[in-house]
N, CA, C and O atoms as CSV, one atom per row, in Angstrom:
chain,resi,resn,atom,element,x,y,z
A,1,UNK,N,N,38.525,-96.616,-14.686
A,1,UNK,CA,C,37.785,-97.477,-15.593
A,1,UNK,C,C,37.398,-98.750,-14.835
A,1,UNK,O,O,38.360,-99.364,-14.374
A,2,UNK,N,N,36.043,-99.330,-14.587
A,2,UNK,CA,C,35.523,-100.169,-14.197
A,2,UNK,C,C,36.119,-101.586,-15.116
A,2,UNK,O,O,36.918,-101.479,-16.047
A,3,UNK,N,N,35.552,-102.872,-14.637
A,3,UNK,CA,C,35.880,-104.172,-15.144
A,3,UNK,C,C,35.322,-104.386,-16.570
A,3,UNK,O,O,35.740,-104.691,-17.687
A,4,UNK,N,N,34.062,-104.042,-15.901
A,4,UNK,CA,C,33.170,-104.235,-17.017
A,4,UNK,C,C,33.838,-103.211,-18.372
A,4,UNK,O,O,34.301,-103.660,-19.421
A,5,UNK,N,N,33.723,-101.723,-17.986
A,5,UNK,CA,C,34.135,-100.750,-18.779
A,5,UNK,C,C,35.450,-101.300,-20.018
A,5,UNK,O,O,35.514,-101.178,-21.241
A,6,UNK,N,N,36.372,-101.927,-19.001
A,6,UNK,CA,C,37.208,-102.476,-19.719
A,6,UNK,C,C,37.143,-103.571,-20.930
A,6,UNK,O,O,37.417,-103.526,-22.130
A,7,UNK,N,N,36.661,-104.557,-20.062
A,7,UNK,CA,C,35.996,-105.620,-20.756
A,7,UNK,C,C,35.351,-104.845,-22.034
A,7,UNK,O,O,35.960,-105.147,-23.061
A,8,UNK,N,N,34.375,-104.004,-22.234
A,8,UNK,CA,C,33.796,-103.902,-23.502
A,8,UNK,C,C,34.827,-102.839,-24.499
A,8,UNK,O,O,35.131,-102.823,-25.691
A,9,UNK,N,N,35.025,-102.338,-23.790
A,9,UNK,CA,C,36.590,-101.880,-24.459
A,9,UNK,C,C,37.158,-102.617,-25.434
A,9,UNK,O,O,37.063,-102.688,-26.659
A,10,UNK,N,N,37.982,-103.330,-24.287
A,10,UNK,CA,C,39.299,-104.529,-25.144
A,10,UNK,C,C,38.152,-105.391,-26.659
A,10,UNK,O,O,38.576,-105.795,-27.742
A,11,UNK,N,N,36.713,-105.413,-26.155
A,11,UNK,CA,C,36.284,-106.487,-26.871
A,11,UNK,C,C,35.648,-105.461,-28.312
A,11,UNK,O,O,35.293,-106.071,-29.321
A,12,UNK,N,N,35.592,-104.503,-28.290
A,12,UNK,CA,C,35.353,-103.284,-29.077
A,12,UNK,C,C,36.264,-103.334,-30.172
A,12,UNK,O,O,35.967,-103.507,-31.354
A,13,UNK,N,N,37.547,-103.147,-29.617
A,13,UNK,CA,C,38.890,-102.920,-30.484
A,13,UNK,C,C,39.084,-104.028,-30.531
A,13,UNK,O,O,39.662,-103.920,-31.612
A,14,UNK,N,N,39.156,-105.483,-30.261
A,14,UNK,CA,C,39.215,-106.481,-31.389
A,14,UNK,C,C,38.102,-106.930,-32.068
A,14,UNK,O,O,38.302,-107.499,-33.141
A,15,UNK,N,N,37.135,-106.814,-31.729
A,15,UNK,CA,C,36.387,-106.265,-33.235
A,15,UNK,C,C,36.423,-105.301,-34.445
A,15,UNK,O,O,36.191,-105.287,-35.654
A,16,UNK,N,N,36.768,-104.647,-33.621
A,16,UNK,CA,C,37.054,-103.411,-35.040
A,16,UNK,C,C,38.201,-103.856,-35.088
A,16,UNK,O,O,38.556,-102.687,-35.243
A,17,UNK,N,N,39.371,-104.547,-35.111
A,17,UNK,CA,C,40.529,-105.474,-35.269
A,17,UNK,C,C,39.895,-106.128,-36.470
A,17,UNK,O,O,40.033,-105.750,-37.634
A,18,UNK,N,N,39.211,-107.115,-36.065
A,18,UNK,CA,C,38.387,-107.587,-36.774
A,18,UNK,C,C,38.159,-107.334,-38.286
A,18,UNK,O,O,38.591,-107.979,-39.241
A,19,UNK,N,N,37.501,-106.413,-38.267
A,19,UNK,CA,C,36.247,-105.960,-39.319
A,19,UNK,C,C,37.646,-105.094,-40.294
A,19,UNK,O,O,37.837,-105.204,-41.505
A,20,UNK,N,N,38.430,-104.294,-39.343
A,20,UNK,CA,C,39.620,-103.602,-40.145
A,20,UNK,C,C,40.707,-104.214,-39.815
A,20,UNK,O,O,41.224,-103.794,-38.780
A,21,UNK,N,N,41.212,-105.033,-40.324
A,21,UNK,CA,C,42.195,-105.797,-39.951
A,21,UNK,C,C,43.920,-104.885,-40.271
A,21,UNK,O,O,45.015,-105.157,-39.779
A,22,UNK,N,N,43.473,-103.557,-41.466
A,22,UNK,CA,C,44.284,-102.848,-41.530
A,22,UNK,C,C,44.641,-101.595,-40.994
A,22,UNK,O,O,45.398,-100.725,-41.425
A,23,UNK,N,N,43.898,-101.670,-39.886
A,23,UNK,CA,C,44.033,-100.617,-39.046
A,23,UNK,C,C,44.943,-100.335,-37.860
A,23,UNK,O,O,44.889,-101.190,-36.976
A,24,UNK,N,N,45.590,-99.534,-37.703
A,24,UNK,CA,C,46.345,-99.650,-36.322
A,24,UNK,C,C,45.689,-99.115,-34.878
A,24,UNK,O,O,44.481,-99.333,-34.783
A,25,UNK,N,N,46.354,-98.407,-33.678
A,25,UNK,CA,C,46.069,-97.651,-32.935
A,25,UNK,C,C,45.319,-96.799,-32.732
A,25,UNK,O,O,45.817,-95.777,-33.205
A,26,UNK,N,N,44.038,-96.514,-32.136
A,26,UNK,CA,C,42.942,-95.604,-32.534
A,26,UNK,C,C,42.733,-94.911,-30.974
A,26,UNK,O,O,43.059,-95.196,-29.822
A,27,UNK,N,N,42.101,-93.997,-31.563
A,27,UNK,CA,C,42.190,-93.349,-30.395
A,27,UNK,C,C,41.025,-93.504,-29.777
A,27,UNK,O,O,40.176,-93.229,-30.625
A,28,UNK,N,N,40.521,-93.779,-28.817
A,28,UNK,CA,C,38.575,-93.729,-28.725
A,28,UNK,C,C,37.812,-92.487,-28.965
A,28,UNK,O,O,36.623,-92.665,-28.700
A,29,UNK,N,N,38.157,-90.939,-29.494
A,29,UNK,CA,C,37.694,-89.779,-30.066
A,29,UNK,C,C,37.415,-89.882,-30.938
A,29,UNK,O,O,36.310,-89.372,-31.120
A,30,UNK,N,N,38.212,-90.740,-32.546
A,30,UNK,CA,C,38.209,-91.240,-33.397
A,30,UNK,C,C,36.725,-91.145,-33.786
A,30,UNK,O,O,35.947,-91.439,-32.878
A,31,UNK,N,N,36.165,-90.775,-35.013
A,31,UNK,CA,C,34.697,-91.011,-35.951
A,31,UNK,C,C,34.954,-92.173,-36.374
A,31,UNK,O,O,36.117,-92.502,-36.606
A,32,UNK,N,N,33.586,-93.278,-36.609
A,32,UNK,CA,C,33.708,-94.007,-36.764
A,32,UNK,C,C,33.913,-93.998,-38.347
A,32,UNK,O,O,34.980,-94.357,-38.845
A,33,UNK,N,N,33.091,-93.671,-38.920
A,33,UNK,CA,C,32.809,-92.988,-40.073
A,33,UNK,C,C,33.692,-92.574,-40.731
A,33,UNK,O,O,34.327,-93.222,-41.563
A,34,UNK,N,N,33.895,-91.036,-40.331
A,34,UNK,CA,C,34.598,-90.321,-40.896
A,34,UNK,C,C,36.170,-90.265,-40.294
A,34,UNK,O,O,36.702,-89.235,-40.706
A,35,UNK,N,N,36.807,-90.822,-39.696
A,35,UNK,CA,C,38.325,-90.819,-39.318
A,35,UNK,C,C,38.890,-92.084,-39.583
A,35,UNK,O,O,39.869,-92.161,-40.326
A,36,UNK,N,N,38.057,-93.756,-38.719
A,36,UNK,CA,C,38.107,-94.459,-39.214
A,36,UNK,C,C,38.125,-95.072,-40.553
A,36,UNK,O,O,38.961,-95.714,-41.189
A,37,UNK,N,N,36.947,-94.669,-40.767
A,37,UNK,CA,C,36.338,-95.308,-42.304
A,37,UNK,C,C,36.194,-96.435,-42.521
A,37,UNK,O,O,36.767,-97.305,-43.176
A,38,UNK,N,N,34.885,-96.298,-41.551
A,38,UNK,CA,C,33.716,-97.452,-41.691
A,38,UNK,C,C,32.705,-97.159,-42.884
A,38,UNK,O,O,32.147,-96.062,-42.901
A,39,UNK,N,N,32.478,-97.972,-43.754
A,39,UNK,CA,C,30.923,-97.622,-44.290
A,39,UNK,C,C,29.920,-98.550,-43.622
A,39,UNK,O,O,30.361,-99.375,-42.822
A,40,UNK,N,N,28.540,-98.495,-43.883
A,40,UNK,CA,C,27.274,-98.792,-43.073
A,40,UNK,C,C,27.834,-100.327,-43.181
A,40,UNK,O,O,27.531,-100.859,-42.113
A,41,UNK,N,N,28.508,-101.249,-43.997
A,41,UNK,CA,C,28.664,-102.204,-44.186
A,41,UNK,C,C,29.118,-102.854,-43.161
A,41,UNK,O,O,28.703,-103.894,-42.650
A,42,UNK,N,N,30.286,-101.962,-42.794
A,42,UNK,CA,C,31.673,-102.252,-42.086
A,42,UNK,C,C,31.168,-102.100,-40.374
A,42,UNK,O,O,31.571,-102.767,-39.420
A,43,UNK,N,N,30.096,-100.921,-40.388
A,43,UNK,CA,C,29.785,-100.730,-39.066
A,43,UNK,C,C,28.936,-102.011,-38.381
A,43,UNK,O,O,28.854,-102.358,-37.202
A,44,UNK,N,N,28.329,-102.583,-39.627
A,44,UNK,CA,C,27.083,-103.545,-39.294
A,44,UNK,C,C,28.064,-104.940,-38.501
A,44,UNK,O,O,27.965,-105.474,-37.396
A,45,UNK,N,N,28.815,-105.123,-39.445
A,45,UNK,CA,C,30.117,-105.694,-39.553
A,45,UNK,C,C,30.924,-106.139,-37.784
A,45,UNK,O,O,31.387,-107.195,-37.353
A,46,UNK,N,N,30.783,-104.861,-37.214
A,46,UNK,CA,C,31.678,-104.447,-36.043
A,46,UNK,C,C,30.112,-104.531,-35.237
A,46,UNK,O,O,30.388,-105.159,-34.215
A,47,UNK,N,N,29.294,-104.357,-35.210
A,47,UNK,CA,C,27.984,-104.429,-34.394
A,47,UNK,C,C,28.150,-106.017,-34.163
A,47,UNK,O,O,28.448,-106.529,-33.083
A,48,UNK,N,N,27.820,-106.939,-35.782
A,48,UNK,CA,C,27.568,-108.222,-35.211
A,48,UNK,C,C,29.153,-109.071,-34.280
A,48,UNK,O,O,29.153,-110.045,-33.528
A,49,UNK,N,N,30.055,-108.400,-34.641
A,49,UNK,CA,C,31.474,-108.567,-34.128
A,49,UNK,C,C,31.645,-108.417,-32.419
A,49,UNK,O,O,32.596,-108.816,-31.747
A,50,UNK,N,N,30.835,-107.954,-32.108
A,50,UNK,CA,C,30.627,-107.212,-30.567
A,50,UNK,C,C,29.283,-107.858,-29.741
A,50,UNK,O,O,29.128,-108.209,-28.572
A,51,UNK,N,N,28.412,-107.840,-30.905
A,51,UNK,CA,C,27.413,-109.212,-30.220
A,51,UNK,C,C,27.816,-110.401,-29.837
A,51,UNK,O,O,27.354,-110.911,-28.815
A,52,UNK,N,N,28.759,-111.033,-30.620
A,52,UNK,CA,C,29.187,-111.941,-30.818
A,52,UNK,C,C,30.184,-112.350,-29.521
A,52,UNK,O,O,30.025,-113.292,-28.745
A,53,UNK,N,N,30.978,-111.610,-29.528
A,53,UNK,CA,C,32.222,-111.331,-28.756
A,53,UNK,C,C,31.740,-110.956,-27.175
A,53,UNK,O,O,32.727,-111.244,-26.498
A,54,UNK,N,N,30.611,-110.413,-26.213
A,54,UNK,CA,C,30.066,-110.134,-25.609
A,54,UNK,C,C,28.569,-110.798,-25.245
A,54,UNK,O,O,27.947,-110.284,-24.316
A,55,UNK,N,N,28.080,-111.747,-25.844
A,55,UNK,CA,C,26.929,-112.176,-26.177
A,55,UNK,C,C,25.544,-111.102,-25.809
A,55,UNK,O,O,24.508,-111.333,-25.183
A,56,UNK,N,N,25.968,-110.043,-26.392
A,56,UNK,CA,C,24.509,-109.108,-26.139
A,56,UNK,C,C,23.751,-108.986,-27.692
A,56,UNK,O,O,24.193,-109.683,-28.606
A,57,UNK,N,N,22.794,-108.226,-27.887
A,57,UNK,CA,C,22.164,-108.306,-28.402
A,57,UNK,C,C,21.854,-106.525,-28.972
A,57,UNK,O,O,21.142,-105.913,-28.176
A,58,UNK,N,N,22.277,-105.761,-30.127
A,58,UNK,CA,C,22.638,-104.507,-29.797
A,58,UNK,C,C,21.445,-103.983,-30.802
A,58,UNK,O,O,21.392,-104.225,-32.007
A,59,UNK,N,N,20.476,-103.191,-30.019
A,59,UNK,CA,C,19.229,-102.429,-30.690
A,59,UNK,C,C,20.122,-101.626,-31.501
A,59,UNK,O,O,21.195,-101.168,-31.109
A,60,UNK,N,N,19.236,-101.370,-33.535
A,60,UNK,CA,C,19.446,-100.318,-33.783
A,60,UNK,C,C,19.423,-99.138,-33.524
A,60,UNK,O,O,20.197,-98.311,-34.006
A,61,UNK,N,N,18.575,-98.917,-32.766
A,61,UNK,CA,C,18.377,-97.262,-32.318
A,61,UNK,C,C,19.777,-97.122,-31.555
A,61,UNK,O,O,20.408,-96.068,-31.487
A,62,UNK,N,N,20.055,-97.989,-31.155
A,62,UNK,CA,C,21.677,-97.790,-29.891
A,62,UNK,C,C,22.665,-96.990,-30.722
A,62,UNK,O,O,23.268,-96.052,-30.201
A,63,UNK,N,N,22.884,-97.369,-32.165
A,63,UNK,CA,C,23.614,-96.876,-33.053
A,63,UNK,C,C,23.247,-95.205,-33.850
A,63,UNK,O,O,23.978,-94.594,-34.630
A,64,UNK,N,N,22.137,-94.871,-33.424
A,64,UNK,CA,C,21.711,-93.675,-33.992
A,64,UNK,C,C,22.777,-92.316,-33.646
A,64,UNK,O,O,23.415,-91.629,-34.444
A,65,UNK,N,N,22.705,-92.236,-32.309
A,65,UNK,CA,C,23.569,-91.227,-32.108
A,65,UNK,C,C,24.718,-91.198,-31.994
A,65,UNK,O,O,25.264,-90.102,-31.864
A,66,UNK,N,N,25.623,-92.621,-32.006
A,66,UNK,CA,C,27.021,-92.867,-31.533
A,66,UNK,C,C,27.630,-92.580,-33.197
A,66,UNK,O,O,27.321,-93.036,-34.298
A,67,UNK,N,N,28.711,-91.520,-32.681
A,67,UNK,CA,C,29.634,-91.198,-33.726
A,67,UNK,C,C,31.154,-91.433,-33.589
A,67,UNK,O,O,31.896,-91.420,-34.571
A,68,UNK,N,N,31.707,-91.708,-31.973
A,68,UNK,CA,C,33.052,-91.882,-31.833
A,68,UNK,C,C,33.177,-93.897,-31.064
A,68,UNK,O,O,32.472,-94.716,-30.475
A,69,UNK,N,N,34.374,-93.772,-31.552
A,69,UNK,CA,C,34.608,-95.515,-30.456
A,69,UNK,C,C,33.992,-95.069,-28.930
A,69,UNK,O,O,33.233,-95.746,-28.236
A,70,UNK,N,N,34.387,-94.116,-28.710
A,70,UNK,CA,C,34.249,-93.921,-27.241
A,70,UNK,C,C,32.827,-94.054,-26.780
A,70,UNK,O,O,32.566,-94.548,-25.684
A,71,UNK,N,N,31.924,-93.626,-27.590
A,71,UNK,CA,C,30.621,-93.021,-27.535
A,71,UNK,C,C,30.146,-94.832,-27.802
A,71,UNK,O,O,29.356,-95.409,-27.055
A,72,UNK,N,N,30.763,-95.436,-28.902
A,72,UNK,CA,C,30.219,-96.831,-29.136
A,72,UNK,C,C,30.303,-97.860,-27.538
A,72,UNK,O,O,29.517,-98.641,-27.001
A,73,UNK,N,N,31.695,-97.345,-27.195
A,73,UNK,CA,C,31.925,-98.316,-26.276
A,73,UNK,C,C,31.119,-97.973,-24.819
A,73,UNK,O,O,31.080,-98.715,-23.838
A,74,UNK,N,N,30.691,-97.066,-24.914
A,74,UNK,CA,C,30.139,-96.733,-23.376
A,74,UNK,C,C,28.468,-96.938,-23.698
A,74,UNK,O,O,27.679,-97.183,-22.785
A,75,UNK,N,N,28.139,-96.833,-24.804
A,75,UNK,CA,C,26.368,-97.257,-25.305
A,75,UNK,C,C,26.551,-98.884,-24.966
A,75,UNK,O,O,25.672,-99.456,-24.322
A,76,UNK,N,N,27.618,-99.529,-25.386
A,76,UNK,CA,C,27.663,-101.139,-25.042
A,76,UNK,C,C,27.419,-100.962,-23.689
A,76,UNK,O,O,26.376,-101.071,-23.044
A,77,UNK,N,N,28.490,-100.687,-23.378
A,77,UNK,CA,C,28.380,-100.183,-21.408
A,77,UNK,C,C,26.985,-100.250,-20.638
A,77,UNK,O,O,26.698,-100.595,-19.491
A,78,UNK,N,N,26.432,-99.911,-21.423
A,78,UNK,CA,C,25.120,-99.163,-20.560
A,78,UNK,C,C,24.283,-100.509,-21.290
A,78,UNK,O,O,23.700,-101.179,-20.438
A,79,UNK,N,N,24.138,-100.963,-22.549
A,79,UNK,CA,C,23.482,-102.234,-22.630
A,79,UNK,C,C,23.920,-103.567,-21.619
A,79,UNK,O,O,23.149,-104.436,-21.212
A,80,UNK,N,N,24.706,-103.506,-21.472
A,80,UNK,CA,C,25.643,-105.059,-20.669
A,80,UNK,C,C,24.577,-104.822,-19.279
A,80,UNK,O,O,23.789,-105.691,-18.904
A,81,UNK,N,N,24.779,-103.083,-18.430
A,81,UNK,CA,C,24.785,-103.043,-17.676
A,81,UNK,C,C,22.685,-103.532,-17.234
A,81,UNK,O,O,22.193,-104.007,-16.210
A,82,UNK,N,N,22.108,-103.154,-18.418
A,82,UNK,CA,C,20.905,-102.945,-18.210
A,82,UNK,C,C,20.111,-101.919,-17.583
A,82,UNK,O,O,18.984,-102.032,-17.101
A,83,UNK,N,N,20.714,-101.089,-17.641
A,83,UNK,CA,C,20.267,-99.502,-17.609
A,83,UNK,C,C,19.975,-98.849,-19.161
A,83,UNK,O,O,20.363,-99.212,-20.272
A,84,UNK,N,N,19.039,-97.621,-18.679
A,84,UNK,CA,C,19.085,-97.172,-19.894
A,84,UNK,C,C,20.167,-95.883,-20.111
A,84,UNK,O,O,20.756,-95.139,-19.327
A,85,UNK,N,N,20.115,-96.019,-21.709
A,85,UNK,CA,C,21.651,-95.192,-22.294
A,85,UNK,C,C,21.594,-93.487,-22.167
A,85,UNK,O,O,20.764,-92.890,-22.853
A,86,UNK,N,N,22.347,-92.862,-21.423
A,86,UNK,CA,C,22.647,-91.407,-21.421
A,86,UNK,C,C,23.094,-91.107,-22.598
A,86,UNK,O,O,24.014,-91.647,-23.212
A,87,UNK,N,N,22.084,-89.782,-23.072
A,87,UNK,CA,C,23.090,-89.350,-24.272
A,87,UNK,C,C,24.467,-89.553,-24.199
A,87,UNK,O,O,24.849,-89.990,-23.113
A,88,UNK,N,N,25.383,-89.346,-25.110
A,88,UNK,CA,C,26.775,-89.324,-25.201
A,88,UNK,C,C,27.345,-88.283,-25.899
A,88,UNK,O,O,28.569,-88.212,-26.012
């Protein structure tokens, strides 16, 4: 795992810290959705939580296909980096 990789990591899960403050240990396979249990509210929630926390700026479309933390945290990845995003 790279610096960066990390970095958006750690800053991922205290956002979703954040947003679910009743949540414990997650796995990054985890649905955001459906295992977690985010609604669109909660996700928007954890988007501006990660802008914030990272100072980027996160296109909706970025969110279209991401369904796991893992998948969230490596689409950040690839925004920070300024490349464009590989499926996931």
């Amino acid at each position: 795992m790279t610096a960066r990789t990390a970095t958006v990591e750690k800053a991922v899960r205290e956002a979703l810290k954040a947003v679910r403050p009743d949540i414990g240990d997650i796995d990054g396979g985890a649905e955001l959705v459906r295992e977690i249990g985010l609604d669109s509210v909660q996700v928007m929630d954890l988007v501006m939580e990660i802008e914030d926390r990272l100072d980027i700026s996160v296109p909706v479309e970025t969110l279209a296909d991401i369904r796991t933390l893992d998948q969230l945290c490596a689409g950040i990845v690839q925004l920070a980096v300024g490349t464009p995003r590989e499926p996931v």
